[in-house]
TIZASE-248558 format. One record per residue (C-alpha): residue number from 1; residue in three letters; x, y, z. Coordinates in steps of 0.1 Angstrom, whole numbers, plus 5000, padded with zeros to 4 digits. Layout:
N
[NUM, 'ALA', [X, Y, Z]]
...
% end
This chain:
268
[1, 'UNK', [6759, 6143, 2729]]
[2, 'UNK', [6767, 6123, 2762]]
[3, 'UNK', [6766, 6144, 2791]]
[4, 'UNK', [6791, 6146, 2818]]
[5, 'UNK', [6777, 6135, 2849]]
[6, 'UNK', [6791, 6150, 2877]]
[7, 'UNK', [6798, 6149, 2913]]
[8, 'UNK', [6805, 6180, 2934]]
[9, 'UNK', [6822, 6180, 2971]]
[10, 'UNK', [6811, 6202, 2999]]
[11, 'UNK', [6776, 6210, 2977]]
[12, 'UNK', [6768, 6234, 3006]]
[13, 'UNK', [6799, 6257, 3008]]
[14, 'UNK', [6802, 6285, 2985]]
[15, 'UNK', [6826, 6272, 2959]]
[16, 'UNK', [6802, 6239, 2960]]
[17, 'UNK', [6768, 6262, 2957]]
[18, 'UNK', [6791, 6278, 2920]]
[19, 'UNK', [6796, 6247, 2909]]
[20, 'UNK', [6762, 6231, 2909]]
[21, 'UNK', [6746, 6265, 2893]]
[22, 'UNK', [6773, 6262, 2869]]
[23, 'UNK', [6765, 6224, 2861]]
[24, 'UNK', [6731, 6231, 2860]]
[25, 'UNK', [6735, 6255, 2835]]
[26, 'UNK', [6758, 6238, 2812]]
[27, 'UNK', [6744, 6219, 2780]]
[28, 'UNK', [6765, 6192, 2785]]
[29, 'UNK', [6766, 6185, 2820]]
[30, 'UNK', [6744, 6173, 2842]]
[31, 'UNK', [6744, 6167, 2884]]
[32, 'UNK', [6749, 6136, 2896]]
[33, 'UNK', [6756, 6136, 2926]]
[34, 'UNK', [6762, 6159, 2955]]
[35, 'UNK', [6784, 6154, 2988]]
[36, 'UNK', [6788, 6167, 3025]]
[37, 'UNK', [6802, 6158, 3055]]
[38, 'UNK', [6780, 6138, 3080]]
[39, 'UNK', [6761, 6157, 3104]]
[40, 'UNK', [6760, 6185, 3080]]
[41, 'UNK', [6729, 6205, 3076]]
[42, 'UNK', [6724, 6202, 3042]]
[43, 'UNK', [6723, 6165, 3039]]
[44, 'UNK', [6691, 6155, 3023]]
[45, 'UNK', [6684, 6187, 3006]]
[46, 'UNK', [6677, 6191, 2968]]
[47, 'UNK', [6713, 6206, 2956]]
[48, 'UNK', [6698, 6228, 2930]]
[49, 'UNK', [6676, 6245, 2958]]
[50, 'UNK', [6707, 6256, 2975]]
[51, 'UNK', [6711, 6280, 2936]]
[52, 'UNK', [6676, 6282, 2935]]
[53, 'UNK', [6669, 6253, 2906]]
[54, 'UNK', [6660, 6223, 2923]]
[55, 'UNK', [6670, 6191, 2901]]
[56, 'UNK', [6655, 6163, 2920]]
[57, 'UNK', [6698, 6154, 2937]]
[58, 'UNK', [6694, 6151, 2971]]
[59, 'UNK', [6723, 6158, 2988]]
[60, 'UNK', [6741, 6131, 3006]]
[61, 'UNK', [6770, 6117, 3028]]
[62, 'UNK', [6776, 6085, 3010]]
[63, 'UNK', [6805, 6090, 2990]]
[64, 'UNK', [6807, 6057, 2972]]
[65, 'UNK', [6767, 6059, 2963]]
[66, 'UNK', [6773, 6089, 2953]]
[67, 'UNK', [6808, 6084, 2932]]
[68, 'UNK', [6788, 6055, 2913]]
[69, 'UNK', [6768, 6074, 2894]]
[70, 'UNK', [6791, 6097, 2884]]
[71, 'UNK', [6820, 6102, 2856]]
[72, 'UNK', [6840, 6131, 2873]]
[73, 'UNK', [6838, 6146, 2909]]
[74, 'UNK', [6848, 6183, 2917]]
[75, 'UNK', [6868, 6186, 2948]]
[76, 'UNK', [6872, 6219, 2964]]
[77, 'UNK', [6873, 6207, 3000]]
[78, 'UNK', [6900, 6200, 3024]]
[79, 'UNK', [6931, 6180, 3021]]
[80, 'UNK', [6919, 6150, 3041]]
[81, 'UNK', [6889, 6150, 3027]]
[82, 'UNK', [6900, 6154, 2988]]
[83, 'UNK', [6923, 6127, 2998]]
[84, 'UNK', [6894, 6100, 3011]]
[85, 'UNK', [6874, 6109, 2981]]
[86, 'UNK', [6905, 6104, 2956]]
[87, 'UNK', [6905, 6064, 2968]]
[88, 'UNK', [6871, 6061, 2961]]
[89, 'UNK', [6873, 6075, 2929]]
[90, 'UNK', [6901, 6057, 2920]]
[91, 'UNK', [6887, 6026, 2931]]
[92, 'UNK', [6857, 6034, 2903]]
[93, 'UNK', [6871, 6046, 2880]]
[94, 'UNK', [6861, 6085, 2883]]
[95, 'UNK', [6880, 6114, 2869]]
[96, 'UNK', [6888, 6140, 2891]]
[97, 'UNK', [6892, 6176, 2891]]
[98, 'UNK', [6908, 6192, 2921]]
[99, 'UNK', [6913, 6226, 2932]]
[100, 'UNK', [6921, 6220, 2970]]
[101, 'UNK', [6948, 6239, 2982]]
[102, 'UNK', [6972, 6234, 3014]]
[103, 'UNK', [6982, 6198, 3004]]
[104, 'UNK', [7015, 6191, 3021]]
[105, 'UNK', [7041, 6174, 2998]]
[106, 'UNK', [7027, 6139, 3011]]
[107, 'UNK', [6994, 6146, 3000]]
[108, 'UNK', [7009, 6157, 2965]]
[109, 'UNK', [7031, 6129, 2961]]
[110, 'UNK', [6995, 6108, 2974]]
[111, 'UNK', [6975, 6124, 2941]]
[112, 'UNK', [7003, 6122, 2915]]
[113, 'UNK', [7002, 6079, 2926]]
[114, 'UNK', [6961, 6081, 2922]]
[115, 'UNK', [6966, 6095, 2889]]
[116, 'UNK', [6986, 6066, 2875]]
[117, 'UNK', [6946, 6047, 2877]]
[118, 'UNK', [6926, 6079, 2869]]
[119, 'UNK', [6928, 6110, 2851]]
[120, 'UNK', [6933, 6144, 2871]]
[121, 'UNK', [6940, 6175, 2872]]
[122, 'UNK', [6953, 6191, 2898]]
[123, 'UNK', [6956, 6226, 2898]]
[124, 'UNK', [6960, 6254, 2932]]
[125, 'UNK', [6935, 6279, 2908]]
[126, 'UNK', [6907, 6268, 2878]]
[127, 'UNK', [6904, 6302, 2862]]
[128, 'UNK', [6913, 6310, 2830]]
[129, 'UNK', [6922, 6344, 2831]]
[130, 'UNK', [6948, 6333, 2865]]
[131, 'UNK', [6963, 6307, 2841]]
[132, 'UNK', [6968, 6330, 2816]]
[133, 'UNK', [6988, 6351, 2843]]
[134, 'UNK', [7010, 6320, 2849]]
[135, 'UNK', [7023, 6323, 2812]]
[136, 'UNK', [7026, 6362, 2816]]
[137, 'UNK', [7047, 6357, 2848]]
[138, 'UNK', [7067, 6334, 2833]]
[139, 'UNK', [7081, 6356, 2798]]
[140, 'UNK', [7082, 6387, 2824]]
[141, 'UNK', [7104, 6370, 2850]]
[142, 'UNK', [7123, 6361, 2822]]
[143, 'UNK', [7130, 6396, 2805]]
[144, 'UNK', [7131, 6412, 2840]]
[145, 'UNK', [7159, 6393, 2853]]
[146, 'UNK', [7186, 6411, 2867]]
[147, 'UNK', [7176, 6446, 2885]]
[148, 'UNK', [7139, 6440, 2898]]
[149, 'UNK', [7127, 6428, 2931]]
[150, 'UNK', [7097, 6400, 2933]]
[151, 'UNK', [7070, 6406, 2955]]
[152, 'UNK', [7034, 6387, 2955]]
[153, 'UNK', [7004, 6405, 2974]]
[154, 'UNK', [6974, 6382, 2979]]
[155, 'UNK', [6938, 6391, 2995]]
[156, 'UNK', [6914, 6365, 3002]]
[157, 'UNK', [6882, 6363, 3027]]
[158, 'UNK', [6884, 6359, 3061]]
[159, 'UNK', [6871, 6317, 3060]]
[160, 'UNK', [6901, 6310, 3041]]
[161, 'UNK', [6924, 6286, 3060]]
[162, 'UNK', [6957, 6286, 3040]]
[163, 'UNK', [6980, 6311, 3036]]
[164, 'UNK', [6996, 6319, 3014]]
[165, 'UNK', [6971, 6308, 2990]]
[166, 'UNK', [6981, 6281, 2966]]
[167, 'UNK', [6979, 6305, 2935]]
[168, 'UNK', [7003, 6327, 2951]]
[169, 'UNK', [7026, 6298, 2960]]
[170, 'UNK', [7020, 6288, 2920]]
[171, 'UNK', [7027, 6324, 2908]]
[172, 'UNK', [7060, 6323, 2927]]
[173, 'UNK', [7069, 6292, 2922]]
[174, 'UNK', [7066, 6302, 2879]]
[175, 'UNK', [7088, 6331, 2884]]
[176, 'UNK', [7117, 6313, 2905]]
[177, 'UNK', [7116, 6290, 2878]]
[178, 'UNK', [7119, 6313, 2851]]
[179, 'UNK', [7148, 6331, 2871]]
[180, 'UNK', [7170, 6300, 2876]]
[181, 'UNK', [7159, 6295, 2917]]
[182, 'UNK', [7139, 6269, 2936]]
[183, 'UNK', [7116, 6294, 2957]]
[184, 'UNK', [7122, 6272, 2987]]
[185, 'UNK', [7152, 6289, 2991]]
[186, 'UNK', [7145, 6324, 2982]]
[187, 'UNK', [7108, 6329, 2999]]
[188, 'UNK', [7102, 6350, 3024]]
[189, 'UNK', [7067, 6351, 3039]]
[190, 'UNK', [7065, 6377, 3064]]
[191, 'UNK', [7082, 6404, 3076]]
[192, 'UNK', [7087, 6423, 3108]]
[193, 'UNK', [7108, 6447, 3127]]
[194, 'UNK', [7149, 6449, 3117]]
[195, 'UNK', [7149, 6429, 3088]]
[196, 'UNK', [7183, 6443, 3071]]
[197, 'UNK', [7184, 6452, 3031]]
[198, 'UNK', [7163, 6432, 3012]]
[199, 'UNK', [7183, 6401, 2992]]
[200, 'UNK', [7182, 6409, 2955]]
[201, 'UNK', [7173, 6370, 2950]]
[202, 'UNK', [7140, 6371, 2974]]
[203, 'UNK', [7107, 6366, 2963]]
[204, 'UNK', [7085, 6380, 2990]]
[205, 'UNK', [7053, 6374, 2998]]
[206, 'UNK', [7023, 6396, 3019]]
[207, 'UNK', [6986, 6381, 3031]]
[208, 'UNK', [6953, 6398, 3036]]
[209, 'UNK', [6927, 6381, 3048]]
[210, 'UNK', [6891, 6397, 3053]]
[211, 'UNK', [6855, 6404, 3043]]
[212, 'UNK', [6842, 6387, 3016]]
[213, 'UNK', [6871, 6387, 2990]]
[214, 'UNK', [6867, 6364, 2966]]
[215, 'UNK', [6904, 6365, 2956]]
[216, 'UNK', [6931, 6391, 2945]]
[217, 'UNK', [6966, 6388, 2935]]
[218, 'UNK', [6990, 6411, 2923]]
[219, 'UNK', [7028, 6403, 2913]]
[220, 'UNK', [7049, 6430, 2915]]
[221, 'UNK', [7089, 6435, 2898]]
[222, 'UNK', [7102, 6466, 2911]]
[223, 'UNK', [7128, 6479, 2896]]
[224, 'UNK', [7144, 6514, 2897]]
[225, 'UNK', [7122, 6540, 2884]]
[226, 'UNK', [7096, 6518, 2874]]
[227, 'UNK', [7078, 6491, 2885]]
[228, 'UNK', [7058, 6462, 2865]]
[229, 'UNK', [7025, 6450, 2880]]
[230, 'UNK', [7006, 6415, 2868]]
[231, 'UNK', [6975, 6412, 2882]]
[232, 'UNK', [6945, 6387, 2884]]
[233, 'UNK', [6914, 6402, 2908]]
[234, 'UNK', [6880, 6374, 2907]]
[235, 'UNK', [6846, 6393, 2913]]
[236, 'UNK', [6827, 6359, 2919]]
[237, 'UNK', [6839, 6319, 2919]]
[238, 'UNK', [6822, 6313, 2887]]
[239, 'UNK', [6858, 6317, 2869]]
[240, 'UNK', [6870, 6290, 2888]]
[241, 'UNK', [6839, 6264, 2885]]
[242, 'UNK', [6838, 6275, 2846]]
[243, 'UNK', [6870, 6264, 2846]]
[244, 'UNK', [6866, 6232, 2864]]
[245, 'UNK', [6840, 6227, 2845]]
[246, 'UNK', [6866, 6227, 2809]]
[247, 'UNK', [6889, 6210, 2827]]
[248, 'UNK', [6863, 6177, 2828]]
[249, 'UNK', [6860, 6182, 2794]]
[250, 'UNK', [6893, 6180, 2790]]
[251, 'UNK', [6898, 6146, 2808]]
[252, 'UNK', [6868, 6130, 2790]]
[253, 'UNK', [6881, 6099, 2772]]
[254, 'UNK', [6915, 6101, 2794]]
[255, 'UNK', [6925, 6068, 2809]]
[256, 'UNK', [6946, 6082, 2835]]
[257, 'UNK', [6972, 6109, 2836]]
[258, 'UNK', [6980, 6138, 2864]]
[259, 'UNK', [6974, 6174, 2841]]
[260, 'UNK', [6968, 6209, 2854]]
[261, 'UNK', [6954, 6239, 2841]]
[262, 'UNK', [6985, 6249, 2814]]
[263, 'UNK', [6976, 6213, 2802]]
[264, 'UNK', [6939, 6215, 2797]]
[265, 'UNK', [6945, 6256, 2781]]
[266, 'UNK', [6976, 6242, 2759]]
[267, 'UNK', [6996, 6270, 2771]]
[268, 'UNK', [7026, 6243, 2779]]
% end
């Protein structure tokens, strides 16, 4: 069986630390390659040391020394940096799999044009079980239509620099969908003093940010005298470098393409 060989972005964060020990442990995967930004700390270190297994990968800051010896490159950086990686890798012909979040609608529209050279996907959350809630939002929007009020509570830890998170933008965006609305419209992100009666059309949404949360969301429809509550609460980031992990699989043998997470479960 070929292996995968893969590449993982910011190796010494704590999403890249999940997804080497997840690599490391799969049969039919192996590390390539690991990246940082210059001037990081962590350059020249043995990646598997930082989940104690060292594998003999030195971390590094050369992204295209890196990107040649790998097949598929995890990116769960920043916007401008997924971006400079995404040339590279379309340059050589490297999948992708990326699960960066707070990409404007220029970035997007940048990713969907890579993807007509490479195969991607693109998806604001890798786990399974939050994928699965997608499809679940989706039939209960759909059944609970007229007479209950839409509101998405997200909880994340403090280091997280976008808000809302892109899961709960996803999770709204599937339910305005399924309700006949563009959620552009009927968002509303915050709320403070005199606001008036709540619009039967809003979807609203509420941010906590603190500790070490790894990330909790809840969508609620409230309806009169009861209320309906989908939830989706991560106790680590393995979920989400598991599922990065099946998305590669997913792309192997794809000769370009832009997919996401319903795509690689076949819950379309």
């Amino acid at each position: 069986m070929d292996k995968i060989r893969f590449a993982v972005a910011g190796a010494g964060g704590r999403m890249g630390r999940t997804l080497i020990e997840a690599i490391l442990k799969a049969s039919d995967a192996e590390l390539a390659g690991a990246l940082e930004m210059s001037g990081s700390p962590f350059i020249g270190k043995d990646a598997g040391e930082l989940v104690g297994a060292p594998c003999g990968v030195a971390i590094s800051d050369d992204v295209e020394a890196t990107l040649a010896k790998a097949d598929c490159l995890i990116d769960f950086t920043r916007p401008e940096g997924t971006l400079r990686h995404m040339e590279v890798c379309r340059r050589r012909g490297v999948h992708m799999v990326i699960g960066t979040t707070g990409m404007n609608a220029e970035q997007k529209l940048a990713v969907q044009d890579a993807a007509r050279d490479i195969p991607i996907v693109f998806a604001p959350n890798m786990a399974v079980g939050v994928n699965l809630v997608f499809k679940l939002l989706d039939t209960a929007a759909r059944i609970l239509d007229d007479g209950y009020d839409v509101e998405i509570v997200e909880a994340h830890h403090r280091h997280k620099v976008d808000a809302p998170s892109g899961t709960a933008l996803r999770m709204g965006e599937v339910v305005a969908a399924a309700l006949g609305r563009s959620l552009d419209d009927c968002a509303v992100y915050g709320r403070e003093g005199h606001t008036g009666e709540r619009p039967a059309t809003q979807i609203g949404f509420a941010t906590v940010r603190g500790g070490d949360i790894v990330g909790d969301h809840t969508v609620l429809f409230a309806g009169t005298g009861e209320r309906v509550e989908i939830a989706h609460k991560a106790a680590s980031r393995m979920p989400y470098a598991l599922g990065s992990l099946r998305a590669a699989r997913f792309l192997k043998g794809k000769a370009a393409g832009l997919f996401d997470m319903q795509d690689v479960l076949g819950l379309r």
